[in-house]
C-alpha positions in Angstrom: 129.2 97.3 12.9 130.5 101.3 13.5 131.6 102.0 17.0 128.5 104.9 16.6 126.2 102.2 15.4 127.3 99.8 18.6 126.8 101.9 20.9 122.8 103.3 19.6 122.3 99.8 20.3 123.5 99.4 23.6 121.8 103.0 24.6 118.3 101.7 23.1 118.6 98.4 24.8 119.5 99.7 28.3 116.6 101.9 27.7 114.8 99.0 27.5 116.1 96.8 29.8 115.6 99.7 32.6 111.6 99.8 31.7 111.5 96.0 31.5 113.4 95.8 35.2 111.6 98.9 36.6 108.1 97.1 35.3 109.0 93.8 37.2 111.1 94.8 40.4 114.1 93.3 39.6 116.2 95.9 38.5 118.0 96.6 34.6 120.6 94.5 35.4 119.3 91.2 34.2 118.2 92.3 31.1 121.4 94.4 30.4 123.7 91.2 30.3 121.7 89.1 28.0 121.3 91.8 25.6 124.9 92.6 25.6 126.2 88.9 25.4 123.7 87.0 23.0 122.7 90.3 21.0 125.8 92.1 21.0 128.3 89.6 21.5 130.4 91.3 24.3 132.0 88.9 27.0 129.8 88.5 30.1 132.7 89.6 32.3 132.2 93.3 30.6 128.8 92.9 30.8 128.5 92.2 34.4 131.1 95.2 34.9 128.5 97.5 32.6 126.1 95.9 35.0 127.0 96.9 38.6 127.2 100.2 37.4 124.3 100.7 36.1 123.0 98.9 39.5 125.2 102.1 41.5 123.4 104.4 39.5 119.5 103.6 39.4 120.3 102.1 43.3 121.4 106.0 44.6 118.8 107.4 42.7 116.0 105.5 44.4 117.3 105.2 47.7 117.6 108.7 48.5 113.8 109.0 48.2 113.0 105.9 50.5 115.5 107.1 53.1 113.8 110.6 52.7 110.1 109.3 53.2 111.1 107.1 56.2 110.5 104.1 54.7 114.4 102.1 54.1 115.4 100.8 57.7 118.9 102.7 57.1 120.4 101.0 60.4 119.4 97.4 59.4 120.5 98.2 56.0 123.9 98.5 57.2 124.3 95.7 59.6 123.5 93.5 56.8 125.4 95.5 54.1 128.6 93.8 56.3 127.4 90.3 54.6 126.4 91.5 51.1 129.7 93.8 50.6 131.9 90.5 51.6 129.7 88.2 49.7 130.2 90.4 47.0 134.0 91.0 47.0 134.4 87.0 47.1 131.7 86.4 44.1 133.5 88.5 42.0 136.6 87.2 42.7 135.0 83.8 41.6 133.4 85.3 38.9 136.6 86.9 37.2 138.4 83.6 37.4 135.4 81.2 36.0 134.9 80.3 32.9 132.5 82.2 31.0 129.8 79.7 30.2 129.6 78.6 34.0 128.4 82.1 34.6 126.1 82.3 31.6 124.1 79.0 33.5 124.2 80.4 36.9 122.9 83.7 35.9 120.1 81.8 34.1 119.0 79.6 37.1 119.0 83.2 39.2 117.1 84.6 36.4 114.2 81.9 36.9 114.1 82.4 40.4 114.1 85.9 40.6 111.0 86.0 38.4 109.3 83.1 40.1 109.4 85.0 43.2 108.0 88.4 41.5 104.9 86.5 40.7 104.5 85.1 44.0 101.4 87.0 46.5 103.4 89.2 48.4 101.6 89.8 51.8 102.2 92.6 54.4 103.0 91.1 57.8 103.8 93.0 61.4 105.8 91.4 63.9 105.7 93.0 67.0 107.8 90.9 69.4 111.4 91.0 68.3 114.5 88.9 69.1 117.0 89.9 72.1 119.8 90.0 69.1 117.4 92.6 67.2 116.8 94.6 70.2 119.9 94.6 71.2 121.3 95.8 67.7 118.2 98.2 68.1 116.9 97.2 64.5 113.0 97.3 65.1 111.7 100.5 63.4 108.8 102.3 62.0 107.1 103.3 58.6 105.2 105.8 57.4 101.8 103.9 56.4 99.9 107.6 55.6 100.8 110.7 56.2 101.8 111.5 59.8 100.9 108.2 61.0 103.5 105.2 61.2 103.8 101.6 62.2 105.9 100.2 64.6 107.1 96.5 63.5 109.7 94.0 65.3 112.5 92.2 63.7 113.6 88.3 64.1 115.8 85.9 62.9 118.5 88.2 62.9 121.5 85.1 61.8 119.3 83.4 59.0 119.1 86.7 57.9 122.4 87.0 58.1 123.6 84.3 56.7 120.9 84.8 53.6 122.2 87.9 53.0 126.1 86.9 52.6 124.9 84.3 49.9 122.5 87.6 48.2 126.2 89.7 47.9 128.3 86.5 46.5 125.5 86.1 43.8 125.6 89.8 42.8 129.3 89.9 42.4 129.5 86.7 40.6 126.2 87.9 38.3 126.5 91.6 38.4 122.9 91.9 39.7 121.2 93.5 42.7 120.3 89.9 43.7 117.2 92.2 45.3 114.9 88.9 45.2 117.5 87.4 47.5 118.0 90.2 49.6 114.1 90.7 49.8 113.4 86.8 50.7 116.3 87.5 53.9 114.3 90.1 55.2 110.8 89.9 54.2 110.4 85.6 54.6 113.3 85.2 57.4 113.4 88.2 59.1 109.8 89.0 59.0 110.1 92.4 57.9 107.1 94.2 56.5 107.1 93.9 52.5 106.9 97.8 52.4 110.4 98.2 54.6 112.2 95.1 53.3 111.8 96.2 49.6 113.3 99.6 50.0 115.7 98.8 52.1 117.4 96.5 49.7 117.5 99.0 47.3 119.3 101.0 49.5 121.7 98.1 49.8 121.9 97.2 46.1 123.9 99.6 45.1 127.1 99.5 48.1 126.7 95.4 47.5 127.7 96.5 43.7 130.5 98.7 44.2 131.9 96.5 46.6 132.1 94.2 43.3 132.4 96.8 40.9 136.0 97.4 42.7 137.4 93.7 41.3 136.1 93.8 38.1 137.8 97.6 37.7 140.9 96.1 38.9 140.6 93.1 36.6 139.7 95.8 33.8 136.5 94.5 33.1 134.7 98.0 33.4 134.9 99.4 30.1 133.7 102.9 29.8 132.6 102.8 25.9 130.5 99.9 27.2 129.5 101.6 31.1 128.3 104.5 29.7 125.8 104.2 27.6 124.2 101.2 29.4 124.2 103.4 32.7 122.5 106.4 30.8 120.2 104.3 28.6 119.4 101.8 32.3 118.7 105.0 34.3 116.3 106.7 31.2 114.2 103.3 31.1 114.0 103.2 34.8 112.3 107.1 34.8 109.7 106.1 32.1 109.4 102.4 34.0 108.0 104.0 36.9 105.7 106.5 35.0 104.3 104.0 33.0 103.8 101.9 36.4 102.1 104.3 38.2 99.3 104.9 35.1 98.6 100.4 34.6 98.3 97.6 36.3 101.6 96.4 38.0 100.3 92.8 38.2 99.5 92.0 35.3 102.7 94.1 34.1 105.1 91.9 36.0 103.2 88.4 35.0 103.8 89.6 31.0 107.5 90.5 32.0 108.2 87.6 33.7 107.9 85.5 31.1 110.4 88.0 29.0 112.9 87.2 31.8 111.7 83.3 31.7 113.0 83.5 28.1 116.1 85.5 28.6 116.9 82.9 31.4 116.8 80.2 28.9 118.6 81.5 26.4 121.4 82.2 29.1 121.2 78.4 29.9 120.9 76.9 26.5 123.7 79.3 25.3 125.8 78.4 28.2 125.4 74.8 28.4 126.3 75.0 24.2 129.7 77.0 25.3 128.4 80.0 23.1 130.0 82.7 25.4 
């Protein structure tokens, strides 16, 4: 295979994999890796690098329009950003000293759950009495519901969430994704943040919880920019069309039919992993 040819097929498959994770919520990431390791062969250390950059890339893009609209809680996005960005650093150091089928499995069984928990019923919920911790760290907010009227909601469980959140950054440095169903589930089930502010938010935080990791694996010389490039362009690309084609169908019924993609990309991951094929 040509150098010109390899990299079409990387730029065609981020494309790809940016529709498929824009289409299901959980980000190009964890379709990027698969396609890199079982289709193209590359070692999933590279592919994770390629990975949290193309998480940097389609995370700043998105979060400047949540934090413009009013919706990302930008102060309780960086309280907890001082769990994710440690979890982070000390996944990837685990993750560039594993061996290579270990991580193949793990990302598998993250895989599952993080399309498990796209499919579940996702309800919008209003706390209004807070904790004295989230008061005092002055992290209950508002959101714009329509235009020039908001909602006021409280904030609880401010530890659990935490503690959640430290295990969401290790996973994303060890996996090389925005671990967004992790990050959602700290804020959304344990913090009892409103769906709405919990989801944007943690796209906010996906992409300083990858560069935090993105810093090892450049050390460790795992970010490759033959490989970095394309998938970033090609991830971002897929993401645009993604959300155009989102807005014009059905997203439920969307992110039932691309679950099961990522059911079968988790799989593989496993079967190939558990085999010692990486």
């Amino acid at each position: 295979m040509t150098v010109l040819t390899f990299t079409l097929i990387m730029l065609l498959g981020a494309i790809c994999a940016g529709i498929i994770g824009s289409l299901s919520g959980l980000g190009g990431g964890i379709v990027v890796i698969p396609l890199l390791t079982i289709l193209l062969g590359v070692d999933i250390h590279y592919a994770i690098g390629a990975a949290l950059v193309s998480v940097i890339a389609t995370s700043s893009g998105s979060a400047a329009a949540y934090v413009k609209e009013g919706i990302a809680n930008m102060r309780l996005g960086m309280f907890l950003e001082i769990a994710t960005t440690a979890g982070a650093v000390v996944g990837a150091l685990i993750a560039t000293s594993a061996p290579s089928s270990f991580i193949a499995v793990l990302f598998g069984l993250a895989l599952i759950f993080s399309a498990a928990n796209s499919l579940r019923k996702k309800e919008e919920h209003i706390v209004e009495q807070s904790s004295k911790l989230a008061i005092s760290l002055k992290l209950p907010s508002t959101y714009p519901v329509v235009k020039g009227t908001e909602v006021s909601y409280g904030t609880k469980n401010v530890i659990g969430g935490f503690s959640m959140m430290g295990l969401a950054g290790v996973l994303s440095g060890m996996l090389g994704i925005g671990s967004g169903a992790f990050k959602v589930i700290a804020m959304d089930t344990i913090m009892r943040i409103p769906f709405k502010v919990s989801t944007t938010t943690s796209n906010f935080m996906m992409g300083v919880t990858a560069l935090a990791s993105c810093v090892i694996y450049l050390q460790k010389g795992y970010v490759v920019p033959d490989i970095c490039l394309p998938v970033m362009i090609g991830v971002l690309i897929g993401s645009m069309i993604g959300s155009k084609i989102l807005m014009a169908t059905d997203p439920k019924k969307l992110r039932v039919f691309f679950a099961f993609i990522i059911f079968f990309l988790a799989f593989n991951m496993i079967y190939n992993g558990i085999k010692g094929k990486f």
